[in-house]
C-alpha positions as CSV (number, residue, x, y, z in Angstrom):
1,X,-31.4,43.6,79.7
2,X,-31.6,40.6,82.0
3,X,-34.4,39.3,84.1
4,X,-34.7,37.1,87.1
5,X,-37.0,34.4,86.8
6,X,-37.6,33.3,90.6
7,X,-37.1,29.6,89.1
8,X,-33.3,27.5,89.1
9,X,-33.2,26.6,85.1
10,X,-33.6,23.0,86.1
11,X,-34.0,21.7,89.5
12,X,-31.3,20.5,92.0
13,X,-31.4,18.4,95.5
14,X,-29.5,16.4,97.6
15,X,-29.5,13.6,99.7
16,X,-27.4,14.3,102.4
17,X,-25.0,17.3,103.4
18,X,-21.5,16.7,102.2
19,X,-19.0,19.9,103.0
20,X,-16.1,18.4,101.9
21,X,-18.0,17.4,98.5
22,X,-18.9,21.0,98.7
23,X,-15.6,22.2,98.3
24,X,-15.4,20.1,94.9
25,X,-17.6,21.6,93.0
26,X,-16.8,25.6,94.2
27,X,-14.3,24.8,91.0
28,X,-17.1,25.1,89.1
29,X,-18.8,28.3,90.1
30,X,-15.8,30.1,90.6
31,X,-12.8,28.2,88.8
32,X,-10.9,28.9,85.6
33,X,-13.3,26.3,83.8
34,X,-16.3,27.5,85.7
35,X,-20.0,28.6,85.0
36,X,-19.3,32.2,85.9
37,X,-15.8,32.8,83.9
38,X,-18.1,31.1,81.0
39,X,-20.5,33.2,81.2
40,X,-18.5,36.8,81.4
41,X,-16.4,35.1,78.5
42,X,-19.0,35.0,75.8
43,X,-21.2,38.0,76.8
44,X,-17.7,39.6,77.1
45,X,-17.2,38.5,73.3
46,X,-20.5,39.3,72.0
47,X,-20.4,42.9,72.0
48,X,-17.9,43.4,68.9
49,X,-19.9,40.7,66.8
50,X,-21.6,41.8,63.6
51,X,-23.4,38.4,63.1
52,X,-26.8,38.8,64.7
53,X,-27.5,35.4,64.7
54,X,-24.1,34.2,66.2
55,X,-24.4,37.3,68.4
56,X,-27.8,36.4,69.7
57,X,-26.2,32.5,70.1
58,X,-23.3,34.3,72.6
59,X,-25.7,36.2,74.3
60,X,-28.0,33.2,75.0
61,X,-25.1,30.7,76.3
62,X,-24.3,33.4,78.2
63,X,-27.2,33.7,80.3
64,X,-27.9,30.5,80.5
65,X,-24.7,29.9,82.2
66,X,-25.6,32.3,84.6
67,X,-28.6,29.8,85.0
68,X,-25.7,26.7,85.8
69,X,-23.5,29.1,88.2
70,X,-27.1,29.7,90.0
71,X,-27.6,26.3,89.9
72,X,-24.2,24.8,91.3
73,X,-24.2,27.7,94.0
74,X,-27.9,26.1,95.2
75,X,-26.5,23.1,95.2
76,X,-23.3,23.9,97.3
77,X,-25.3,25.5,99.7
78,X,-27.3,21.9,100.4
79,X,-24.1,20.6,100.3
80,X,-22.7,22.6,103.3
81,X,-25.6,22.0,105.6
82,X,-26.1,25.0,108.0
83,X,-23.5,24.4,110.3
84,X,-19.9,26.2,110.4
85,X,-17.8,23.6,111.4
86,X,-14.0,23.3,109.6
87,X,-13.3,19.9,110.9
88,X,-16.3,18.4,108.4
89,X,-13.6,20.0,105.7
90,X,-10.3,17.4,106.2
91,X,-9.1,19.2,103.1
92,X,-9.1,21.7,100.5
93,X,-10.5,25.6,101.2
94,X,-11.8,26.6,104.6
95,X,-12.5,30.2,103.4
96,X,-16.6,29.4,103.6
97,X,-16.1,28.5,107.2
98,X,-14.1,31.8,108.2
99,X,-14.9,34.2,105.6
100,X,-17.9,33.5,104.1
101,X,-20.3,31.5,106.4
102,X,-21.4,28.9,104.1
103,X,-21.9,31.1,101.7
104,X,-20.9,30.2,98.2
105,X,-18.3,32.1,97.3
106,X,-16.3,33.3,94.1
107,X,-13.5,30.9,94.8
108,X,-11.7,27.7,93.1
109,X,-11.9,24.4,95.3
110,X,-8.9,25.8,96.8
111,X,-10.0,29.3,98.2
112,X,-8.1,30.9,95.1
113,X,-10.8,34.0,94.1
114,X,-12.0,33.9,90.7
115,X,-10.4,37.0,88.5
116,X,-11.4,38.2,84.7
117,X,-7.7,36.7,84.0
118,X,-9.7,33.4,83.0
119,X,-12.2,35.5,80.1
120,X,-10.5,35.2,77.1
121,X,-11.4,37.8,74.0
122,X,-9.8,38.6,71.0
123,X,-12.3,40.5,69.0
124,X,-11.8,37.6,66.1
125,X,-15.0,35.2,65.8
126,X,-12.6,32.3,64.9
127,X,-10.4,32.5,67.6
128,X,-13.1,33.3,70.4
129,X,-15.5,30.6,68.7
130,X,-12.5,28.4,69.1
131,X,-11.7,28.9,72.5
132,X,-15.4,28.6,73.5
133,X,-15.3,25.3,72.2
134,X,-12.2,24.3,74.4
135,X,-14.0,25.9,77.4
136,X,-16.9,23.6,77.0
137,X,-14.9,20.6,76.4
138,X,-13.0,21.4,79.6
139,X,-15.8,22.2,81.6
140,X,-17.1,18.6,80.9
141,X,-13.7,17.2,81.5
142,X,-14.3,19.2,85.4
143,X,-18.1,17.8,85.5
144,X,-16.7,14.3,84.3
145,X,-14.5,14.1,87.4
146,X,-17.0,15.2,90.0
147,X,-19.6,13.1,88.4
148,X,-17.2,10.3,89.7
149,X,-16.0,11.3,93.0
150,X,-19.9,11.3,94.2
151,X,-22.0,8.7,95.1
152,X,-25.5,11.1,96.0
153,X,-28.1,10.2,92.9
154,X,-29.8,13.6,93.5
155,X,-25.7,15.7,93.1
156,X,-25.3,13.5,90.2
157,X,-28.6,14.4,88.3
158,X,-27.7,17.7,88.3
159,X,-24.0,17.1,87.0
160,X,-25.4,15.1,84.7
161,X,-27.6,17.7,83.6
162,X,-25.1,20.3,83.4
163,X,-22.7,17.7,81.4
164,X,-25.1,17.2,78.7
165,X,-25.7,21.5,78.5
166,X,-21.8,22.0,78.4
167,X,-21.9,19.2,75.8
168,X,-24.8,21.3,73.9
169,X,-23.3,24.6,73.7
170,X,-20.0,22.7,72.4
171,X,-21.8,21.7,69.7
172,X,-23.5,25.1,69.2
173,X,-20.1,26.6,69.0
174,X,-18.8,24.2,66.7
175,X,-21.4,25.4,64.0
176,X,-21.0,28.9,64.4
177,X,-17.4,28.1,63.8
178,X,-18.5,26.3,60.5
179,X,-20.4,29.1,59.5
180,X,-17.8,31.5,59.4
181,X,-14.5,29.8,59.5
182,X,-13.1,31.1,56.2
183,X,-13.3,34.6,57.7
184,X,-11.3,36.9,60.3
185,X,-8.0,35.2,61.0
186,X,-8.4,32.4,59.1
187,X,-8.0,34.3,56.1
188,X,-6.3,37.6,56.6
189,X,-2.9,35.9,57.1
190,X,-1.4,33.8,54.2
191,X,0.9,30.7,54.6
192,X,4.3,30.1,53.2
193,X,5.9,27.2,52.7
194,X,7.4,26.7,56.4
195,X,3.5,26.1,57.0
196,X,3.0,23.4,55.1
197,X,6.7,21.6,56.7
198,X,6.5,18.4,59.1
199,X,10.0,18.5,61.1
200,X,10.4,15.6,63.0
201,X,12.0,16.0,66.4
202,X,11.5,12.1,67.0
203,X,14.4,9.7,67.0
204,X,14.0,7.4,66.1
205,X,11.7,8.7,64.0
206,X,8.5,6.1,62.9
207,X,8.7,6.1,59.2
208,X,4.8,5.7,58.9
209,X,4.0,8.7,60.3
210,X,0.8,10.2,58.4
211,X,1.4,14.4,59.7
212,X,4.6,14.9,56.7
213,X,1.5,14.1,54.1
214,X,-1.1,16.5,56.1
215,X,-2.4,18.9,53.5
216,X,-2.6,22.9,54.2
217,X,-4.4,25.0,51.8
218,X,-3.0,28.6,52.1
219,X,-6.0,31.0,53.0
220,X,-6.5,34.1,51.2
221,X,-4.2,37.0,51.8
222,X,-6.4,40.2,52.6
């Protein structure tokens, strides 16, 4: 169950309308590192886990992202002003000006709709804990480079809050992972001797190379 607080999870502002900025930061309410493809991600994956604390930690992030995509979709709306007008857009999407009046839409910054193709879920913690953690480190990559491409204080508050959150959850994922990375596919798959094999494709090859001395201990076999 899910409740709407009539509240933004933190506050956002701007200083000035800025449409083309605008068009920026639809990447991250409906782009393939965005606030609502990480949200459907790890409600998506908590529905098979057993773990009710790690469950519970899924379900959390999750709405909490919906709490960013709420935020970044305020935020795009000051951005936009209230005036349909293309020609304050010299590039990227125009779709808000035809399609959606302003509106913020499920799109990329280049009018490309958001699609489930972006969720990833394998049923294995390890694996979805792992790719959680490269979804956060991406999305702060995304934040990183509209943090720069900015100069409004008030924008870059709330980037910088949202940085610090993707930054938080990353670490949250990281020691879920701990918890429980000798189970699921870490350790229902053994490893042979090809695993434990350095080939180098390199020539000419640097002779102190440290990765032929890299140690792999062969999981269980269940």
């Amino acid at each position: 169950m899910f409740k709407h607080e009539k509240q933004l999870f933190h506050p956002v502002s701007v200083e000035r309308p800025n449409p083309q900025y605008a068009v920026l930061l639809q990447e991250q309410l409906g782009g393939a590192n965005g606030e609502l493809k990480a949200a459907l991600q790890y409600m998506s994956q908590s529905f098979r886990i057993k773990d009710p604390d790690i469950k519970d930690l899924f379900l959390d992030i999750a709405a909490e992202e919906l709490g960013h995509m709420e935020m970044v979709a305020a935020t795009i709306n000051m951005l936009n002003g209230h005036e349909v007008d293309a020609t304050t857009v010299p590039a990227g999407e125009i779709q808000t000006h035809v399609l959606l009046g302003l509106n913020p839409g499920l799109i990329n910054a280049s009018g490309y709709s958001w699609t489930s193709d972006y969720v990833s879920v394998t049923g294995d913690l390890c694996a979805d804990l792992l790719s959680n953690i490269a979804s956060e480190q991406r999305a702060k990559v995304v934040y990183e480079y509209l943090y720069r491409q900015i100069d409004d204080k008030k924008v870059k508050e709330t980037i910088d809050f949202l940085l610090n959150r993707e930054e938080a959850h990353n670490q949250m994922f990281r020691e879920a992972f701990n918890k429980v990375q000798n189970s699921g596919s870490n350790q229902d798959f053994g490893t042979t001797k090809a695993a434990k094999m350095y080939f180098s494709m390199s020539e000419p090859s640097p002779a102190d190379t440290p990765f032929p001395d890299t140690k792999v201990t062969p999981p269980s076999f269940k």
